[in-house]
N, C-alpha and C positions, 0 to 999 in steps of 0.2 A: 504493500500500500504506500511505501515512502514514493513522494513524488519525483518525476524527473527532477523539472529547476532547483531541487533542493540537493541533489547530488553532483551539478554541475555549479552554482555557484561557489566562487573560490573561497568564500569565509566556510562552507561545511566541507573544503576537501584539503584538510591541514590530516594529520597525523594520527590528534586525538577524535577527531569526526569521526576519522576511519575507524578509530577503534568503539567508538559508541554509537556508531550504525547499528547492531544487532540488536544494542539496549535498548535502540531511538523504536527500531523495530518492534519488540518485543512488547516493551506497555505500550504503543498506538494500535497493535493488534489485541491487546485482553479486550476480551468479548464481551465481560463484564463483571461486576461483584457484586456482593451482598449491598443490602439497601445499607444498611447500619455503616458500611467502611465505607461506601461514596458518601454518606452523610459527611461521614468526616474530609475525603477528598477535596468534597464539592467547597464546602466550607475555608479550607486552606485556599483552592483554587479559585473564590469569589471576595478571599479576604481584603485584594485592593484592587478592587473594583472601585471607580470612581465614586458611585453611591454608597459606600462603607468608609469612605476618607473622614469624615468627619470624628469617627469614633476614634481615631487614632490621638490626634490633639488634645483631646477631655481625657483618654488614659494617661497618654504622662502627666498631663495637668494634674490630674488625680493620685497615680503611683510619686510623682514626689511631691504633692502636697505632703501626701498622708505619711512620707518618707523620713521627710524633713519634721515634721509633726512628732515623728518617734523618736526624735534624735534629742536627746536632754541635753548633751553638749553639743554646741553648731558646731565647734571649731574642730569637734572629730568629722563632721560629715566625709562622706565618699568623696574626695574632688581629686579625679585623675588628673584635670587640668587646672595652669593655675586662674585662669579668670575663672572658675567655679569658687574656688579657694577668695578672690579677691571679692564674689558675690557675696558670701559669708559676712564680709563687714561691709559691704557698701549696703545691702539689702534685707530692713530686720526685719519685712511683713512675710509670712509663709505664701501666701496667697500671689505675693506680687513671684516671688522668687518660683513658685510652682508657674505662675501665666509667663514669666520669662522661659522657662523650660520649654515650654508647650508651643511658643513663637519662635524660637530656636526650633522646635522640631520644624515645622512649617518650616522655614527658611531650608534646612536640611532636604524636606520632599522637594519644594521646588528646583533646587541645583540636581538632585538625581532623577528628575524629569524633563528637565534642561538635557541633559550630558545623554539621558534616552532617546532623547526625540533626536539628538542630533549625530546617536549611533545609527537607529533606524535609516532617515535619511541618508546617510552617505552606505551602511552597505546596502540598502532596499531589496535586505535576504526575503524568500517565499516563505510564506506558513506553512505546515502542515495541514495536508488536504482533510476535508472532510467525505467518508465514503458516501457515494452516490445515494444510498438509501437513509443517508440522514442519522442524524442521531439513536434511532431507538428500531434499528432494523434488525433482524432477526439474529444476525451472527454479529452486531457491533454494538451493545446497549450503552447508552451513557446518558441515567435517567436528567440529570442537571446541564448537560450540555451548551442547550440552549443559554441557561441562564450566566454558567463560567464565562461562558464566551461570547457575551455581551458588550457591548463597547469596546470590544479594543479595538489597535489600528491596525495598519493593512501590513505594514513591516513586522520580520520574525525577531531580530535578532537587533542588541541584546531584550532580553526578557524585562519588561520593566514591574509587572509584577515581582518576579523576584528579584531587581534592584530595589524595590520597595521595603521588600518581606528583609530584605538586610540591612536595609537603613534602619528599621524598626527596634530591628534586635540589637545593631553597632549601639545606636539611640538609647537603645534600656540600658545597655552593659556599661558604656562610658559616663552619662550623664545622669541616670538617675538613680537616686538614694536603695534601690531593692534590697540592699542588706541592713538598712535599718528599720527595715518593716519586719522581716525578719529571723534576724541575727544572723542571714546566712544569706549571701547570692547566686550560691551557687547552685541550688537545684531550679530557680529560675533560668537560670544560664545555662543550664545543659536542657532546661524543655526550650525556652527559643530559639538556641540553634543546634540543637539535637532531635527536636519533633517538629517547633513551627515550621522552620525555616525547611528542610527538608519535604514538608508535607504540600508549601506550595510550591518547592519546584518538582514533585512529581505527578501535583492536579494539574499543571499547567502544558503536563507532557499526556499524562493519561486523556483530558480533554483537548489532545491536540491542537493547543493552541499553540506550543513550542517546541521546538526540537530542545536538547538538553544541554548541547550546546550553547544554545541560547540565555539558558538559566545559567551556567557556570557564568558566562560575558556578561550578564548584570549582576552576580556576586561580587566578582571582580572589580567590575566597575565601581560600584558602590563600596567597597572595603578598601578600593584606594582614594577615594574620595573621601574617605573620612580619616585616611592618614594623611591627606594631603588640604585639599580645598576647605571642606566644611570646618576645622577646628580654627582656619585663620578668618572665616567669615563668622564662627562663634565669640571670638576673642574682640573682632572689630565691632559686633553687634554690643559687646557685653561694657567696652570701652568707650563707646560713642552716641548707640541710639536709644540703648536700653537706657541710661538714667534720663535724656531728655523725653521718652516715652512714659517712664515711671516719674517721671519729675524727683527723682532721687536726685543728692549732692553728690 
């Protein structure tokens, strides 16, 4: 079922393509699964969906309010970086310090949909075809199909869903307080990038909206983006716009 154009375009005929053609093969052909484990697919595979964006903003808003909240001394808080560190005393409202986080995320999605749209564009790889009989034909079922694969755009590669699904999770691991909620961050951190993150780049393959390819080249992209771009557009936001915003000294 792999389409031609997608085995003649030069971004899927490097090396590791070759070797994860069988893979690419293998889940675009499962015929189908229990309702119960496409629940969960489905669910990975529609988590940034344009219309689910919202909720992402209001959780960090939320995970470090309530972070920051458990934390009896500020001056221990999590701060990998030092404008976090310098937030601490420039910012005493919990409230204002959690709506900083949350606008910092934003700024974060926007640059890794930026850097998406203008991967798309310059390789303008092919999707993954949908078989002729549609989503729920007798030897291909994919009860949510329809609805995973809703809005996105025409280019395959890189995946911006899972550039998203990684900014999310860089976002919770670097910035936000999750070990002072509590006492521990790391079974958070091995479920978002040990089950989230994993879960949507194999919906996003199972429903054929990506080759896998695709999903490593927005991992990638977004995890060098956030050693490189995002923490100097953090530092610049947190040193210039955020106190004329919060009207902080």
């Amino acid at each position: 079922m792999t389409s031609l154009p997608h085995s003649s375009e030069w971004i899927y005929s490097t090396i590791i393509s070759k070797q994860l053609a069988p893979l690419n093969e293998y889940i675009h052909q499962i015929s189908s699964v229990r309702l119960q484990i496409e629940l969960f697919i489905a669910a990975c595979g529609y988590a940034f969906n344009p219309v689910m964006f919202p909720c992402y903003p209001i959780l960090i808003y939320t995970l470090t309010y309530n972070g920051l909240s458990n934390t009896t001394i500020m001056s221990s808080m999590h701060a990998p970086n030092k404008w976090q560190t310098d937030l601490i005393s420039s910012f005493q409202q919990l409230k204002t310090r959690a709506a900083v986080n949350a606008i910092l995320y934003l700024f974060s999605v926007l640059i890794i949909l930026a850097f998406t749209e203008i991967g798309k564009l310059s390789f303008a790889t092919t999707r993954p075809a949908i078989p002729s009989g549609g989503y729920n034909s007798q030897q291909w079922k994919r009860r949510y199909g329809k609805l995973v694969g809703s809005l996105k755009s025409k280019h395959s590669f890189p995946s911006g869903d899972s550039a998203q699904a990684m900014n999310l999770c860089m976002f919770l691991w670097r910035y936000v307080p999750l070990g002072k909620m509590h006492g521990n961050a790391l079974p958070i951190t091995i479920f978002i990038f040990g089950i989230f993150l994993p879960g949507v780049v194999y919906a996003r393959v199972f429903y054929r909206c990506h080759w896998i390819e695709d999903c490593l080249g927005g991992i990638c992209m977004s995890y060098a983006l956030h050693l490189m771009l995002i923490p100097l557009v953090a530092t610049k936001f947190m040193t210039e716009l955020a106190p004329w915003l919060f009207e902080v000294d």
